[in-house]
PyMOL commands that place a pseudoatom at each C-alpha (Angstrom):
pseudoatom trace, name=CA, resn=UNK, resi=1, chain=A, elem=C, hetatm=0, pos=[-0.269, 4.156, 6.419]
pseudoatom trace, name=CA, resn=UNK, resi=2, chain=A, elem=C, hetatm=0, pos=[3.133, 4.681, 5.052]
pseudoatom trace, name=CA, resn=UNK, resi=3, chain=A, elem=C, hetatm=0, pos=[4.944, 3.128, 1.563]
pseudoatom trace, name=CA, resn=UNK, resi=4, chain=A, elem=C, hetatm=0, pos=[8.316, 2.213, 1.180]
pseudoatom trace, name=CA, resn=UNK, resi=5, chain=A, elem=C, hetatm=0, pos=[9.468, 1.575, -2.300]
pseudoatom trace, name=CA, resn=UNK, resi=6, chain=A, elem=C, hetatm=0, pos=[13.136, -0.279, -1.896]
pseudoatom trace, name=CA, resn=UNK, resi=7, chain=A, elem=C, hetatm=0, pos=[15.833, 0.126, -4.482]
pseudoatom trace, name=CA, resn=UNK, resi=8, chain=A, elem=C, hetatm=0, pos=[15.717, -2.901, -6.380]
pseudoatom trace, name=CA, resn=UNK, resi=9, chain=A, elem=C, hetatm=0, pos=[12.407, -2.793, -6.555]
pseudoatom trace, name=CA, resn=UNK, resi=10, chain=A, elem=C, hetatm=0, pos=[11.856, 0.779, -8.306]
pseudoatom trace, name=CA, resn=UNK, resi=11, chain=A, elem=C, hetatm=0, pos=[14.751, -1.003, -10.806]
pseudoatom trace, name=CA, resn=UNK, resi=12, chain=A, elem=C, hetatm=0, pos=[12.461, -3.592, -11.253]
pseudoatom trace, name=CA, resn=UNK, resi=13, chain=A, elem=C, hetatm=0, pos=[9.117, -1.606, -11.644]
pseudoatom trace, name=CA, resn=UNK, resi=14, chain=A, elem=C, hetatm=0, pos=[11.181, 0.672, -13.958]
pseudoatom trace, name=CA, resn=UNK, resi=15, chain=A, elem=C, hetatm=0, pos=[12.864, -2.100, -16.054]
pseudoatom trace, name=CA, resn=UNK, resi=16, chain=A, elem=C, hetatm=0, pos=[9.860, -4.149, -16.422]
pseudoatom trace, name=CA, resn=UNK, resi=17, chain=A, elem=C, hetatm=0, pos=[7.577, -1.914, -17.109]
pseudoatom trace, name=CA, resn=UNK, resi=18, chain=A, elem=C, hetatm=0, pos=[9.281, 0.546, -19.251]
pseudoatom trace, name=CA, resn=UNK, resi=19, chain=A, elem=C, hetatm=0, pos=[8.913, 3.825, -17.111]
pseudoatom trace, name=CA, resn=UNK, resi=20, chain=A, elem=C, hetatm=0, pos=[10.238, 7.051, -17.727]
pseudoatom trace, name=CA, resn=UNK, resi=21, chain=A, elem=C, hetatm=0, pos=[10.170, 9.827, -15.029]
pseudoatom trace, name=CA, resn=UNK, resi=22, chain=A, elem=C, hetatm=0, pos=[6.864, 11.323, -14.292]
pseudoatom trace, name=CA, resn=UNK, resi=23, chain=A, elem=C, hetatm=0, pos=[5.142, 8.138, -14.859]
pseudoatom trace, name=CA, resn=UNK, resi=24, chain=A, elem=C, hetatm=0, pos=[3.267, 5.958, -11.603]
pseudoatom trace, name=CA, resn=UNK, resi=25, chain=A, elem=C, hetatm=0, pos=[2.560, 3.133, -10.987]
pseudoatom trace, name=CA, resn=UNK, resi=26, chain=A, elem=C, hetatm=0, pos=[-0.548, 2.236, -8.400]
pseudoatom trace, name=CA, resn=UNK, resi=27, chain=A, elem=C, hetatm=0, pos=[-0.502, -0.271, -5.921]
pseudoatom trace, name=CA, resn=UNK, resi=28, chain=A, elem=C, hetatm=0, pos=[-3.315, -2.430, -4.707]
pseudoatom trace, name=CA, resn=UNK, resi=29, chain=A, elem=C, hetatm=0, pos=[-4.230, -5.799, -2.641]
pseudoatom trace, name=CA, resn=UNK, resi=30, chain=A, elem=C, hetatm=0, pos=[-5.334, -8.937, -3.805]
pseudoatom trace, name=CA, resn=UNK, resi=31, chain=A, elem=C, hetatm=0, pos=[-8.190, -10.720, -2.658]
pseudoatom trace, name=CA, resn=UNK, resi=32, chain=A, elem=C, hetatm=0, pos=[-9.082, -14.293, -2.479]
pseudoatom trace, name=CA, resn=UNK, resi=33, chain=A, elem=C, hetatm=0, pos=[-12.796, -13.556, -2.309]
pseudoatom trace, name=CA, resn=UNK, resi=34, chain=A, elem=C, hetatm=0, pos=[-15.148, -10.428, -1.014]
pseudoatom trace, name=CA, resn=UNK, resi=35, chain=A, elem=C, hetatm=0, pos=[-14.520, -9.966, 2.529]
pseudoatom trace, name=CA, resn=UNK, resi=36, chain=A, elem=C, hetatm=0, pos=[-11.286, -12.056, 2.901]
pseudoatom trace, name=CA, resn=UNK, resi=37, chain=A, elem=C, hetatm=0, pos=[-8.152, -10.204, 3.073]
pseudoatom trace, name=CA, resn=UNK, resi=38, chain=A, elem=C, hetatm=0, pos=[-4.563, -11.593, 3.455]
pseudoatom trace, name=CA, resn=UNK, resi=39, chain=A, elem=C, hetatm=0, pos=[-1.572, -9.557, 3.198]
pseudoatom trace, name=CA, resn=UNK, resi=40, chain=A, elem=C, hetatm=0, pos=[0.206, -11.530, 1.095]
pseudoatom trace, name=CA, resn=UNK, resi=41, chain=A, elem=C, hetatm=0, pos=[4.018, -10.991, -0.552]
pseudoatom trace, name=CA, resn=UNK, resi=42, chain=A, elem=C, hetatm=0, pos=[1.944, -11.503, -3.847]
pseudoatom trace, name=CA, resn=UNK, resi=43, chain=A, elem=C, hetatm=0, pos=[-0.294, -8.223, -4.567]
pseudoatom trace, name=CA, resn=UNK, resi=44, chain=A, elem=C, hetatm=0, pos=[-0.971, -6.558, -7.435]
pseudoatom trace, name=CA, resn=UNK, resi=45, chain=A, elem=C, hetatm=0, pos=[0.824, -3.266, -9.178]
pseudoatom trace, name=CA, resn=UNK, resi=46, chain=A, elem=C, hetatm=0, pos=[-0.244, -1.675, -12.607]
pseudoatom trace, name=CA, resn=UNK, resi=47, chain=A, elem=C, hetatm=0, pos=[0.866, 1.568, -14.584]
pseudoatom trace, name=CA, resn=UNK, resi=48, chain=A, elem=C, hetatm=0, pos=[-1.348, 4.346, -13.611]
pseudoatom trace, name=CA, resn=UNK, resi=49, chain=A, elem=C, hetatm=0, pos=[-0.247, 7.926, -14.044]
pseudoatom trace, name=CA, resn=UNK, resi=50, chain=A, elem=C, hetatm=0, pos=[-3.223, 9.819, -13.002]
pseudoatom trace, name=CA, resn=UNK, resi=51, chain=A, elem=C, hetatm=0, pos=[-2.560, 10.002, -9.190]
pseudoatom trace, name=CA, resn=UNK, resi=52, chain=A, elem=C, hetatm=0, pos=[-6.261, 12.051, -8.897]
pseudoatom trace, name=CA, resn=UNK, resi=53, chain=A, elem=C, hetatm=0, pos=[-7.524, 9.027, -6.578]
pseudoatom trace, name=CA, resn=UNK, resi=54, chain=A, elem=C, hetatm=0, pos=[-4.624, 8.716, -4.831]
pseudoatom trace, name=CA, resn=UNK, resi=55, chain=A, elem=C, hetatm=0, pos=[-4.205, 9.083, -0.925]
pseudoatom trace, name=CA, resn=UNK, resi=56, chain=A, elem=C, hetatm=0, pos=[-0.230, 8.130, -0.512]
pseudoatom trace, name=CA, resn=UNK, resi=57, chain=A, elem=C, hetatm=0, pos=[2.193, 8.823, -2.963]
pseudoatom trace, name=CA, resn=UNK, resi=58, chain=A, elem=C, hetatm=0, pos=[5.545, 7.980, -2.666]
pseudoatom trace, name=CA, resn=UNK, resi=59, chain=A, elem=C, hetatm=0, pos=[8.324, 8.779, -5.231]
pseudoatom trace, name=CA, resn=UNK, resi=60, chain=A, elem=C, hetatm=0, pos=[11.138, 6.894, -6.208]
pseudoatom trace, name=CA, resn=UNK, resi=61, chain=A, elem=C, hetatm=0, pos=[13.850, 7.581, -8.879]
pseudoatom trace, name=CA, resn=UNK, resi=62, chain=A, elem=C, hetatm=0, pos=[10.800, 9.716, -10.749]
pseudoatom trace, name=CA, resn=UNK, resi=63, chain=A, elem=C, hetatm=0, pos=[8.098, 7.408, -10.241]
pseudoatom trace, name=CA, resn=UNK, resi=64, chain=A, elem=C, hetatm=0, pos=[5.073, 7.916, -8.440]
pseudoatom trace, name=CA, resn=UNK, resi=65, chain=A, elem=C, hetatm=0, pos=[3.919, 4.542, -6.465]
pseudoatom trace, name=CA, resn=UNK, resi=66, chain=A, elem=C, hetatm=0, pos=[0.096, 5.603, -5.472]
pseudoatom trace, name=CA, resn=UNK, resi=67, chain=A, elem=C, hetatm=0, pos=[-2.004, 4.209, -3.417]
pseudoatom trace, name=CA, resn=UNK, resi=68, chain=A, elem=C, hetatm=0, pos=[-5.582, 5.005, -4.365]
pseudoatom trace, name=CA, resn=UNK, resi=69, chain=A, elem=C, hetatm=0, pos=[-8.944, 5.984, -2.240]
pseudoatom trace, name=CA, resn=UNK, resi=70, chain=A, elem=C, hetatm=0, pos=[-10.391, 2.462, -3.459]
pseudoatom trace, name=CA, resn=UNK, resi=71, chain=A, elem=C, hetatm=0, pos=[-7.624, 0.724, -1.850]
pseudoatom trace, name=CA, resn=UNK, resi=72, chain=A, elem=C, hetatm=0, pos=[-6.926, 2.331, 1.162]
pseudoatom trace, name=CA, resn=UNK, resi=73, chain=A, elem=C, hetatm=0, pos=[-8.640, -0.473, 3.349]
pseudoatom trace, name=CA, resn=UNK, resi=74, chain=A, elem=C, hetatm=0, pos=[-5.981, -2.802, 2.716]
pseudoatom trace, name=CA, resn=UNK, resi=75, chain=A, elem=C, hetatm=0, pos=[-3.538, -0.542, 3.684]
pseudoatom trace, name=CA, resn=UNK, resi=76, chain=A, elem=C, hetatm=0, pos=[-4.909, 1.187, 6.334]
pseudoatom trace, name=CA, resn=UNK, resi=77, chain=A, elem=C, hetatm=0, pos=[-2.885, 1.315, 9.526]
pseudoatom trace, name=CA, resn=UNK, resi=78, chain=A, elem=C, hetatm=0, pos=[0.074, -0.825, 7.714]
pseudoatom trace, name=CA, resn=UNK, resi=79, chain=A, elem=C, hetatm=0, pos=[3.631, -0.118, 6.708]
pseudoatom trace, name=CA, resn=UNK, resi=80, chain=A, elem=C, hetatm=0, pos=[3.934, -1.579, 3.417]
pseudoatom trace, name=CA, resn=UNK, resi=81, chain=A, elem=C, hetatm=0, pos=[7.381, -2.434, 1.737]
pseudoatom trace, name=CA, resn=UNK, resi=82, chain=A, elem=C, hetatm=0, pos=[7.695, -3.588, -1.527]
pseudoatom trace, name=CA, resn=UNK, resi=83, chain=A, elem=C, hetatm=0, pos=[10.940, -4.882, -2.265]
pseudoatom trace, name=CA, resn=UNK, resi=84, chain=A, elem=C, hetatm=0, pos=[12.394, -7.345, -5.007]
pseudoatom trace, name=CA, resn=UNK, resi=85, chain=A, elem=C, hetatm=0, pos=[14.279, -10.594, -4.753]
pseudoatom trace, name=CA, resn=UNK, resi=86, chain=A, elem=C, hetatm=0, pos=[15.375, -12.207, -7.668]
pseudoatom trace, name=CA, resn=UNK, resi=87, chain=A, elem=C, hetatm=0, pos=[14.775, -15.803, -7.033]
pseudoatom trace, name=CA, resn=UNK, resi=88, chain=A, elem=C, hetatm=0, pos=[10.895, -14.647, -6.446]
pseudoatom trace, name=CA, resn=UNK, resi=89, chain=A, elem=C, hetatm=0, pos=[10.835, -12.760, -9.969]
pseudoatom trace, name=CA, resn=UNK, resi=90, chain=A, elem=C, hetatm=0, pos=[8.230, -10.137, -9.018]
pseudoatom trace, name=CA, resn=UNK, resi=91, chain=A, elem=C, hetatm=0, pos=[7.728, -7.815, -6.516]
pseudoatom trace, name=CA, resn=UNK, resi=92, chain=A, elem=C, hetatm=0, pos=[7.706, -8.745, -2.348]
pseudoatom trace, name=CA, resn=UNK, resi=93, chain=A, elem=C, hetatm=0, pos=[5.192, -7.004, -0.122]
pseudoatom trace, name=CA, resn=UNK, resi=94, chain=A, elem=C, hetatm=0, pos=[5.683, -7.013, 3.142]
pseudoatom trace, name=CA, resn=UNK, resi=95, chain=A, elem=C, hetatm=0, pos=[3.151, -5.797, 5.786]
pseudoatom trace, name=CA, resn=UNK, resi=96, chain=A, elem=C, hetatm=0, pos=[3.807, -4.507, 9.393]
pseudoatom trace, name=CA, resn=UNK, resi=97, chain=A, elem=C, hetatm=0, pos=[1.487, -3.009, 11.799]
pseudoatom trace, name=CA, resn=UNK, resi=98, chain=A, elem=C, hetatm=0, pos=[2.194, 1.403, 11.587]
pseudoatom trace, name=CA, resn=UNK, resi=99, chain=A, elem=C, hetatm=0, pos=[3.154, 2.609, 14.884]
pseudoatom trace, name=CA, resn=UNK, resi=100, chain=A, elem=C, hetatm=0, pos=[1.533, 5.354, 16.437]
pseudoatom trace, name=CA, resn=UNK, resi=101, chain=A, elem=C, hetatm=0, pos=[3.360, 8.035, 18.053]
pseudoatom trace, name=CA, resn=UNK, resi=102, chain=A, elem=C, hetatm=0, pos=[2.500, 8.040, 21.081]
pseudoatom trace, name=CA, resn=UNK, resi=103, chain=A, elem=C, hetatm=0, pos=[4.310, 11.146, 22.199]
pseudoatom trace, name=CA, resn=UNK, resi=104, chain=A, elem=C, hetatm=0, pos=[1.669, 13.011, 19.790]
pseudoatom trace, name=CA, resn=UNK, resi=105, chain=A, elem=C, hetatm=0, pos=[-1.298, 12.324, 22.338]
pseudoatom trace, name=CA, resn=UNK, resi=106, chain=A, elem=C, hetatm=0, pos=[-1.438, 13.025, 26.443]
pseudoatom trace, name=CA, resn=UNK, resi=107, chain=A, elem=C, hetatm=0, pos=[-2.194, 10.654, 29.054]
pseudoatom trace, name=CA, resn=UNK, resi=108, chain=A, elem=C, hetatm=0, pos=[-5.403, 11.917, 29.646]
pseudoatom trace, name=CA, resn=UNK, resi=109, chain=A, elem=C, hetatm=0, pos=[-7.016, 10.811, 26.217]
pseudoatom trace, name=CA, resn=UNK, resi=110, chain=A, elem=C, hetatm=0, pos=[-7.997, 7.312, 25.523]
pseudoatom trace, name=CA, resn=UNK, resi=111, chain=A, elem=C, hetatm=0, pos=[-6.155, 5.565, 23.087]
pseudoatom trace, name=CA, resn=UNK, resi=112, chain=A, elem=C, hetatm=0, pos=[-7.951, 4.397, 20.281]
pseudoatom trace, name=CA, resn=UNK, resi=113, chain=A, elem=C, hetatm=0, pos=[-7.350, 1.099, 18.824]
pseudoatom trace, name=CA, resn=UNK, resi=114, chain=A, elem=C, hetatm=0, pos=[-5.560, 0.616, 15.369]
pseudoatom trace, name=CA, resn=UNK, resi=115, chain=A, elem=C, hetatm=0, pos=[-7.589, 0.685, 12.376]
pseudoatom trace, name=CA, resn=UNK, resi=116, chain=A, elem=C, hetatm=0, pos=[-6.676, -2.283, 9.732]
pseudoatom trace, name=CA, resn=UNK, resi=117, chain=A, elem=C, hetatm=0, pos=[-8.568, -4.154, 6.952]
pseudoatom trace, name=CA, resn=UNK, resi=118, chain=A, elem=C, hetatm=0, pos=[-10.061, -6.571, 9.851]
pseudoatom trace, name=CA, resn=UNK, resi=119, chain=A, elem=C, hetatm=0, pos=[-11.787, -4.691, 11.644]
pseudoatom trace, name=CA, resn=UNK, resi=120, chain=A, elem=C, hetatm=0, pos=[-15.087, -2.675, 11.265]
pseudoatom trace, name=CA, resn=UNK, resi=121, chain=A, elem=C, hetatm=0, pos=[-13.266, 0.739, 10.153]
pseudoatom trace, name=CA, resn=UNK, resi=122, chain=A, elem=C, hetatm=0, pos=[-13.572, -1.229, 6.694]
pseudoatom trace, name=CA, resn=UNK, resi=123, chain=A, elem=C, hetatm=0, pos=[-17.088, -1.442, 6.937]
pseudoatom trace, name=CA, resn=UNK, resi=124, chain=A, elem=C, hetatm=0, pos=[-17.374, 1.905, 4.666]
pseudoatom trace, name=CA, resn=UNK, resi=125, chain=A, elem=C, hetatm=0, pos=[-15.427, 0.156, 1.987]
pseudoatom trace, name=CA, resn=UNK, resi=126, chain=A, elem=C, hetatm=0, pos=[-17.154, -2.944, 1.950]
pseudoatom trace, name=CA, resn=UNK, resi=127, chain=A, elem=C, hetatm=0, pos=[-19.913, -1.679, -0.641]
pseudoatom trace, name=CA, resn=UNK, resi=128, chain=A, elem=C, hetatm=0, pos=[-17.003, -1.581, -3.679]
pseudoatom trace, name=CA, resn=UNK, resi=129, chain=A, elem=C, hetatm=0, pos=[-17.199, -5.405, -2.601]
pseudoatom trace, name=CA, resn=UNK, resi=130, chain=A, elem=C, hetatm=0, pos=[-21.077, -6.123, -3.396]
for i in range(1, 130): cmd.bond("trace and resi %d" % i, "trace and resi %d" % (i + 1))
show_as sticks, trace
zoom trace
């Protein structure tokens, strides 16, 4: 899971939202209904500054982007770059599969298979859902 926070969009977070060093803002996906994900360019962003819950923080120009433990099925296994394009008028997410390293494991061990917000690795998170 990695975040990448491009320069016009931390102007745009930090213009819009009136942030000042220090301050964070946390990420999250958007969901049709329970159970049906789609990584969309539209998700959804609010001011948060306490990154307690948070399991990837990225900081840009002074402000903390956060991912938090709530969210981190939608994420999971996922590079996520939000961006900004001025014709859209809001933040872009964009959503590519994370690649492993696979210098980091020998040829003897089996490879396991990539963990995203489709298959059952979610099935832990599915109770914030019911």
């Amino acid at each position: 899971m990695k975040l990448i926070i491009t320069d016009s969009a931390s102007q745009w977070f930090r213009q819009q939202l009136a942030l000042t060093s220090g301050q964070g803002v946390k990420l999250f996906g958007t969901t049709i209904r329970p159970r049906h994900v789609e990584h969309t360019p539209n998700q959804g962003f609010a001011t948060e500054n306490n990154l307690g819950d948070a399991v990837l923080t990225t900081t840009k120009d002074g402000i903390n982007y956060h991912i938090n433990f709530a969210d981190e099925w939608f994420f999971s296994g996922l590079v996520t770059t939000v961006d900004y394009q001025p014709n859209a008028g809001q933040p872009h997410f964009t959503f590519t599969k994370e690649q492993l390293n696979a210098t980091s494991k020998s040829a003897s061990e089996p490879t396991a298979p990539a963990i995203d917000a489709t298959t059952s690795a979610s099935q832990k998170f599915e109770d914030y859902w019911e």
